[in-house]
N, C-alpha and C positions, 0 to 999 in steps of 0.2 A: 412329120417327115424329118425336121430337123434332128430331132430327139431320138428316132432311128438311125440317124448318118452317126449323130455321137456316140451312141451304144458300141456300135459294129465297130467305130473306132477305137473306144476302150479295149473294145472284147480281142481286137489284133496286138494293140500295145498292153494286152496283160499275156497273150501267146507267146509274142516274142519277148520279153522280161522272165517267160518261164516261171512263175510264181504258184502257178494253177491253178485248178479248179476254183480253190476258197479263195484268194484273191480277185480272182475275175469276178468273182458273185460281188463279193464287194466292190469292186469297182464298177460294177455295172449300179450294183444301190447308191454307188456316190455321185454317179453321174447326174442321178435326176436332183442332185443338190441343186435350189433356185432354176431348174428346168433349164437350162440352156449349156451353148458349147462352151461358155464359162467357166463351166466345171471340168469339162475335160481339161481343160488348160490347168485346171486345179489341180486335178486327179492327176495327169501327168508328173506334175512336180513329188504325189504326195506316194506315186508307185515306184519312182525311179530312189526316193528318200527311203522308200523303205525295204525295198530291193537290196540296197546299199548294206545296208544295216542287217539283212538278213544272209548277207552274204559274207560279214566279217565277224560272226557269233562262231561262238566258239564254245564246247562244253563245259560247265563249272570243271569237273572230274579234270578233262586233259587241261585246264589253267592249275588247276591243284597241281598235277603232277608235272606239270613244266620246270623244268629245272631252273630255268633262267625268273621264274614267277617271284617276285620279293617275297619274303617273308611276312612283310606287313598286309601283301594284299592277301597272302594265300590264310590269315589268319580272317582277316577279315569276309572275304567269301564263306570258311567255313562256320564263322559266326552267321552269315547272311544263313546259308543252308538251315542251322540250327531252326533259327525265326522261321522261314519257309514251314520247315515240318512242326513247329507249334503253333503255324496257325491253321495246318491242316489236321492236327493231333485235335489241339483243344478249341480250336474258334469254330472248327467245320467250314475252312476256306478251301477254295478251289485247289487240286492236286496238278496230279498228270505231268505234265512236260512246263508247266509254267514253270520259269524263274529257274530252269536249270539249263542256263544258255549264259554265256558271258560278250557284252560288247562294249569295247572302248574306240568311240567315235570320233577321240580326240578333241572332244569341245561338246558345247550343248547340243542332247539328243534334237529337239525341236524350237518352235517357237512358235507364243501363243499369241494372238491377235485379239484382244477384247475392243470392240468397237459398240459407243453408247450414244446419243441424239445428244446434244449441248443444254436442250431444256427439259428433259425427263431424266432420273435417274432409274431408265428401265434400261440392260442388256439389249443389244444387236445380236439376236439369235438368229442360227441358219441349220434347215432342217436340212436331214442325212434321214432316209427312210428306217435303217437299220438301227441308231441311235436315237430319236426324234430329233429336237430341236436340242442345240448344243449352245453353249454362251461364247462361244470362240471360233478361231479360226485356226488350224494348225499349220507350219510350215517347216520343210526340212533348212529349207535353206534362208540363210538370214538376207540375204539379197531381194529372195521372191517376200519374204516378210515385211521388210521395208518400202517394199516396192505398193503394197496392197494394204500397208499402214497409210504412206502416200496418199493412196485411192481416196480412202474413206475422210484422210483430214480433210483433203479439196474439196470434197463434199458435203463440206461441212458438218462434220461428224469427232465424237474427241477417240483418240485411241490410244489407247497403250498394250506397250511391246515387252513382254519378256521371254526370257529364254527358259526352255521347260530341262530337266535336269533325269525325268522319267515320265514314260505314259504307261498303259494297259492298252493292250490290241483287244480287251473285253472278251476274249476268251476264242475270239476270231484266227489268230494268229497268236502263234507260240510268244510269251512276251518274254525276252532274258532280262537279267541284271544287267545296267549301264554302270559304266565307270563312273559315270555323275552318281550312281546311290550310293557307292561308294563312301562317300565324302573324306572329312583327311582323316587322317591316323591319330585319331586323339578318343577320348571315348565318348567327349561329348557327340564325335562324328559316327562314333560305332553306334550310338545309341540313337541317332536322325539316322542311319542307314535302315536299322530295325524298324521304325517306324515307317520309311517309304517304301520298304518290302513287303510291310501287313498291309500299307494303304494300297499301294498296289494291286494285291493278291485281294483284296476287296472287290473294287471294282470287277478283277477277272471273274469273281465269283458272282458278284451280282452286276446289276446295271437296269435300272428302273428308265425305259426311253422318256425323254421329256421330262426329267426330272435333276436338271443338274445340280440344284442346291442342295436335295435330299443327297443326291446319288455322292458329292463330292465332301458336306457334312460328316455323311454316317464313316467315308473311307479315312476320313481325318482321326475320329472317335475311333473306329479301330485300328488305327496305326498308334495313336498316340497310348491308349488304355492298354492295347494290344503288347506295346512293348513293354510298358510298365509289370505286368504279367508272365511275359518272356522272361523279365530280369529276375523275377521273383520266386518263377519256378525250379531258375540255378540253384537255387538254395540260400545259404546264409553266408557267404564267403564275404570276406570284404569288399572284392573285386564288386560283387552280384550287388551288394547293397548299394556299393559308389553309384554304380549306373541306374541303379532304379530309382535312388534318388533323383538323379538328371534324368530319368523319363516322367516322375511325378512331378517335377517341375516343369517341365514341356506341356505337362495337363492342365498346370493351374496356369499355366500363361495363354495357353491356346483359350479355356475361358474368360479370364479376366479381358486380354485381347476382345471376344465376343462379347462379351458386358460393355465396352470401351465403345465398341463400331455404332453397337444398336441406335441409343441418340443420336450418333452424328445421321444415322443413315434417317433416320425417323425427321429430323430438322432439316434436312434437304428436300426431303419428298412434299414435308409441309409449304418449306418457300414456292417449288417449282409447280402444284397445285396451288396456290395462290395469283403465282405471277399468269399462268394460264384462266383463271377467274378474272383478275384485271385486265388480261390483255397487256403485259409487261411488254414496252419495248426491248427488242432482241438486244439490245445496246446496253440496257439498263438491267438485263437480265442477267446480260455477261458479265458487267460490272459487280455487281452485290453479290452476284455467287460467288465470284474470287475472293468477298470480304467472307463468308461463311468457310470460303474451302484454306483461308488463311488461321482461319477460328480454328477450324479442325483441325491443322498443323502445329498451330500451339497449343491445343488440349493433349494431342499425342505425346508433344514433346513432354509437358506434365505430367501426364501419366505415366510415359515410360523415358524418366530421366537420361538413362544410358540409350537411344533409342534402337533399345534392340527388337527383335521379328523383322521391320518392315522400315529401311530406312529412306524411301520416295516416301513415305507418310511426315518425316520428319522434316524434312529438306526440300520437296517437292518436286517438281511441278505436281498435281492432285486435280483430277478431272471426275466426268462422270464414269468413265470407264477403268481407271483406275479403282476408284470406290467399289463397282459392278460385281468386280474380280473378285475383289475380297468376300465381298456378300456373298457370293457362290459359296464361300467354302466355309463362311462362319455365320452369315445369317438364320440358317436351321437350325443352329444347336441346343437352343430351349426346345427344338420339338426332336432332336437327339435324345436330351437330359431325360424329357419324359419318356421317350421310346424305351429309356435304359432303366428306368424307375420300375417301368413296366414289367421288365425283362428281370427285377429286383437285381441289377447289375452285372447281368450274366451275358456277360460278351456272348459267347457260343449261341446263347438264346435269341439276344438283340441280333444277328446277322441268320440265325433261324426264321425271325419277323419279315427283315426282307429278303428273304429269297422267298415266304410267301407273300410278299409285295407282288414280288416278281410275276409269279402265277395268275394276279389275277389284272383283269380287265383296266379297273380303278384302281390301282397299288397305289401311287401318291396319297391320291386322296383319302384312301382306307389309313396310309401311316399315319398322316394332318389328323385325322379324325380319333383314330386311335388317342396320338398324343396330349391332343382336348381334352378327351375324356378323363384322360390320365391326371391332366392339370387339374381338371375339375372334381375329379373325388383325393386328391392329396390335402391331408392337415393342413 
């Protein structure tokens, strides 16, 4: 009964918000998120955030032709454009009306809520029928994000907060270009904006439910290969070489990065199955993981002297949920590597793979299996 009162609720505040038909479906699947009016109170926040947002886009075209539009941005968008139609030219990513929307929301699009147990290095995942189980929590507003970071520390839980700079509506809703892909007028930024426009347009294209490590791995892998290829295909100008050099640097850093994590994450899973074999007191639990999660701090700083990608890793504070994050989007990437060995390096082909992931029943499992196999007949 309850769960009938919350539906009919959704179904009135997606009527009156005017979003229609495809929003209400969706908001009626986000309701039954953890079964309770919980979620309405959730879904509330995350219909009126995105209402907002859908209501201050604006066409790439009429930003191009805005008089008042800078020069820097209008070059930048149509370099965004560019990537857009080569990764639907040569990768076989999603088309249609994606990514031809422009919003500047004045500050971060969202914000991500990763919430982890203090004694497992396992994700707080929370199912969404339409996506399955997801490693995060999303929020428009940094208020309600704080506020439900809160929640979860009193509960004894570690969490960390960041602000997201772009998402994928996964092909649900039209998703545009934010001002955050943007990034600044330099080329190192033109060549991270290319990159978060293939990773993007990834996701729209596919999305494996229940599977975010895969799902957030593979959109890394083609943003990052993705651009390097973009640049490549300009031709030989200098310009085209500068930048593709900064996007092949992006690649080796994105795996050395993933070379870097794997131990740390493999030596924490080892202690926190231990301390659960002994029966560690929770006290002494807390304590010696702070000594490993300080280890981890200064092997990062070693490794990456300047410390550049991720500078909580350097400085801290460093939790289980901090660590989680990261694992999402770089602990796959040995079964990326083979998925792409597989594919003999063919982007087009490797996002061919999964979209028939996508198709079937067991997609995860089918890609994991696949990449075994792969590992296992390689020299």
């Amino acid at each position: 009964m309850r769960m009938r009162l919350c539906r009919e609720w959704v179904r009135r505040v997606s009527s009156r918000l005017g979003i229609g038909r495809l929003l209400a479906g969706l908001s009626v699947a986000l309701a039954t998120f953890q079964e309770g009016c919980y979620a309405v109170h959730y879904l509330s926040q995350q219909a009126g955030g995105q209402l907002h947002l859908l209501r201050i886009r604006r066409h790439v075209r009429e930003v191009l032709d805005d008089p008042s539009t800078s020069e820097e941005l209008k070059q930048r968008l149509q370099v965004i454009s560019e990537a857009r139609q080569f990764g639907i030219d040569k990768l076989g990513l999603r088309g249609g009306a994606e990514f031809t929307r422009y919003v500047d929301p004045g500050g971060p699009v969202a914000y991500n809520l990763t919430v982890a147990p203090k004694h497992t290095l396992e994700v707080r995942s929370f199912r969404f029928p339409l996506v399955g189980r997801v490693p995060y929590l999303g929020f428009f507003r940094l208020e309600d994000a704080k506020r439900e970071a809160k929640r979860f520390a009193d509960a004894g839980f570690d969490v960390y907060l960041r602000p997201v700079g772009a998402y994928s509506t996964l092909g649900y809703l039209i998703s545009p270009i934010y001002r955050s892909m943007i990034g600044e007028f330099t080329d190192a930024g033109e060549v991270r904006a290319v990159d978060t426009i293939l990773h993007e347009m990834t996701h729209s294209t596919v999305f494996i439910p229940g599977a975010s490590d895969l799902n957030e791995s593979f959109a890394t892998v083609v943003g990052v290969r993705g651009a390097a290829e973009f640049y490549r295909s300009r031709g030989d100008l200098s310009q085209s070489e500068k930048v593709f050099a900064i996007a092949k640097e992006g690649e080796r850093d994105a795996k050395e990065f993933s070379e870097w994590l794997k131990p740390q994450l493999e030596r924490l899973t080892r202690f926190y199955r231990r301390a659960a074999e002994v029966k560690l007191p929770t006290a002494q639990l807390l304590a010696q993981r702070e000594v490993i999660f300080q280890d981890i701090s200064n092997s990062y700083r070693q490794r990456f002297p300047e410390g550049r990608r991720y500078k909580r890793l350097a400085d801290g504070p460093i939790n289980n949920a901090l660590l989680t994050s990261f694992a999402v989007y770089h602990e796959s990437s040995g079964t990326q590597d083979a998925l792409l060995e597989l594919c003999e390096g063919d982007l087009r082909r490797f996002v061919a793979k999964y979209k028939e992931a996508r198709e079937r029943p067991d997609g995860a499992k089918w890609l994991r299996e696949l990449a075994e196999l792969q590992r296992r007949s390689a020299p």
